[in-house]
N, C-alpha and C positions, 0 to 999 in steps of 0.2 A: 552232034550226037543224033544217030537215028531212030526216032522212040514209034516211029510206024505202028509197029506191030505191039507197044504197049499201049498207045492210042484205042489200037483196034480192041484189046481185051479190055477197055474201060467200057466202050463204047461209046467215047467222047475224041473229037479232035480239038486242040487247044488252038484260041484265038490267037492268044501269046504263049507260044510257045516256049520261052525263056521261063517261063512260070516252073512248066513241067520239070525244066533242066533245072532249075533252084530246087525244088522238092526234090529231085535226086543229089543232090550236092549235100556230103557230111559234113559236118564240121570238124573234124579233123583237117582238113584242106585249110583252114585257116590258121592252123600250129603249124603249117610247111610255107606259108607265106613272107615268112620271112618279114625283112624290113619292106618289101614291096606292097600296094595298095592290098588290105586286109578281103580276104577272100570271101564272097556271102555264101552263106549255108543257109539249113534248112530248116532249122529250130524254130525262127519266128513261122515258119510256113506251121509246123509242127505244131505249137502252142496252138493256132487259128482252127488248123484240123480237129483237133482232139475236142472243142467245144461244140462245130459242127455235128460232129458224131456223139455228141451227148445228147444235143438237142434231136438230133434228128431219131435217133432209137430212143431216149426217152418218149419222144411224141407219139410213137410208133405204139410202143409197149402202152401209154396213157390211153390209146384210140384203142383197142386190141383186146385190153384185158380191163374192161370197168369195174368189176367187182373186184380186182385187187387195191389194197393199201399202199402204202409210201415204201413200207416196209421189202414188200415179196419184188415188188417194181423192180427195186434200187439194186437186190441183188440180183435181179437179171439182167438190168443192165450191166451190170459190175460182170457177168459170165462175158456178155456180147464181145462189150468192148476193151475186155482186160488185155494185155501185151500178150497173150496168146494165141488170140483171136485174131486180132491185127496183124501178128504175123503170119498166122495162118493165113491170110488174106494176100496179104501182101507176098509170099511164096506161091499161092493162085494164081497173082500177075507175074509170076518168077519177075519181082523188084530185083531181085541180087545180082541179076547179069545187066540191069543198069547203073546200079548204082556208080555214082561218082567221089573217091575215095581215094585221100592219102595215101601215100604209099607205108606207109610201117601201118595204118589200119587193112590195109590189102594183104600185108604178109602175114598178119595175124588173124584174118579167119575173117574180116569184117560183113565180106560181100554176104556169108554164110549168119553170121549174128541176127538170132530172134530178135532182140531189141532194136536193134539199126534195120531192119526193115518192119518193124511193126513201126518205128520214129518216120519212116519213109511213107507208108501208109496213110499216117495221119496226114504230113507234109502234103501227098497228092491230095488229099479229098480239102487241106488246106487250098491248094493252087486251082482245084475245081469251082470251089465257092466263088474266088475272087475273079477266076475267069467265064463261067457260065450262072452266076447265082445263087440262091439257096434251094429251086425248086426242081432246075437239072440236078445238083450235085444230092442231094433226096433221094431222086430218081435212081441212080448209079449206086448211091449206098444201099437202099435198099433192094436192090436189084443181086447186090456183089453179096448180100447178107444169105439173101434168101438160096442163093447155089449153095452155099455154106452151110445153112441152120435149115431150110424149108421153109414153110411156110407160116411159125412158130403158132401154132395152133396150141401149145402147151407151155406155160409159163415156166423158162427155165428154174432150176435150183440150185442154189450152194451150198446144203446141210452138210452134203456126205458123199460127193459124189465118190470118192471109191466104195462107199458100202453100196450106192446106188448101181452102179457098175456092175460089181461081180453077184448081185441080186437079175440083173436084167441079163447078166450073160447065162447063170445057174439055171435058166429058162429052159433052156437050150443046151448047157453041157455043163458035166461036174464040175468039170476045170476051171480053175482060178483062172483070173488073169495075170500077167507079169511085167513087172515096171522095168527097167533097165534105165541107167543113166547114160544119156548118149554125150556129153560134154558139161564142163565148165572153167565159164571164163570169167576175166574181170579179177581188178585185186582184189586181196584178202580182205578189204572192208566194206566191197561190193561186191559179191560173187552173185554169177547168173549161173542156173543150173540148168539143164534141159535132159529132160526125162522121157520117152515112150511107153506107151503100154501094149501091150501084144497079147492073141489069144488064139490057140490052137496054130502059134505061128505067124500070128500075119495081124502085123501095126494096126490098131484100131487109133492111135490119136497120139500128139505129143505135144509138150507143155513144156512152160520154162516158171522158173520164179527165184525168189531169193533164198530158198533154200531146196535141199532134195526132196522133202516131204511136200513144199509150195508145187514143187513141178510137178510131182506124183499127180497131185488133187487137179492140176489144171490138164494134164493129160488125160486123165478120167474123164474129165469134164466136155473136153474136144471129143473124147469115144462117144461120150454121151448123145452129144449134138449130134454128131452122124450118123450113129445107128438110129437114134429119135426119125431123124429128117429119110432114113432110106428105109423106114417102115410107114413113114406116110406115101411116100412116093409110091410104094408097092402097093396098100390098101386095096387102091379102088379097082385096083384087076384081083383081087383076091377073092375066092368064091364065097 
């Protein structure tokens, strides 16, 4: 597999690179394994990731924002790094055209599943730590955070974000905003939803979660982050 050009968007080249190729490998490939030697996937990469990126945006938000509590922290962390976020991220490095995947999860949408590349996500910044360290694989997260969110000068929220939303678009124009469900997968005792929000036309953010109201709130939450992060970006030229 040629991950060149996913390298290049990390801006890491992998020592071992069999690392990279685990982090893309599902696990579904080892239900098609048959009786033949059981296939490794990426979940142990996955578990390794997802405490990297606690600790490392925990640390972040703890340096950052000292006057906040345990409390305001936890739920910005909870916005950062929710399966949202990650796959937002992980669709950044478009993950889905590497992905390595079963074939009945291929026919069924997998390459495109919020969740299977936000699990890939983790998985890479899992394969980062164990091939470059904790203080490169730091470097890259927050590096990959801040194209994402800015420079978070403003402690994210969880209260409301769709009241927060259509208060910060009312700014600016009457108009509502408007959610649309774009899919749902997964069986009836785990359903994933994936929801977008749009205004005057044009996608401000999408979000997935366990229900249609979960993904509404996390698609608000993505507009949020953006439009946040592309009015600090504009400030400093602003008269």
């Amino acid at each position: 597999m040629d991950t060149r050009s996913l390298e290049t968007a990390l801006g890491y080249s992998f020592r071992q690179p069999d690392l990279l190729v685990l982090a893309l490998t599902h696990p579904s490939l080892a239900h098609e394994s048959g009786s033949g030697p059981v296939q490794q996937h990426n979940q142990r990469l996955e578990f390794l990731g997802d405490a990297v990126l606690q600790i490392v945006v925990t640390a972040e938000l703890y340096r950052k924002f000292p006057s906040y509590g345990e409390g305001p922290l936890t739920q910005a962390r909870a916005q950062l790094v929710n399966r949202t976020s990650l796959a937002a991220q992980g669709r950044r490095l478009q993950l889905g055209d590497y992905l390595i995947l079963s074939r009945g999860e291929e026919t069924t949408g997998g390459r495109t599943r919020a969740s299977t590349i936000a699990d890939a996500f983790e998985a890479i910044v899992g394969a980062l730590f164990l091939d470059a360290g904790y203080e490169d694989t730091r470097e890259i997260i927050l590096r990959l955070f801040t194209e994402e969110f800015g420079e978070l000068t403003e402690l994210p929220s969880l209260t409301n974000p769709k009241g927060e939303l259509q208060e910060l678009l009312q700014s600016s124009s009457p108009e509502p905003p408007r959610y649309e469900q774009l899919s749902v997968s997964g069986p009836d005792h785990f359903r994933e939803f994936e929801c977008a929000v749009y205004h005057l036309g044009v996608e401000l953010g999408r979000g997935v979660g366990r229900s249609k109201k979960l993904a509404e709130s996390a698609a608000a939450l993505t507009a949020l982050s953006r439009l946040r992060s592309s009015v600090e970006v504009r400030s400093p030229q602003d008269p």
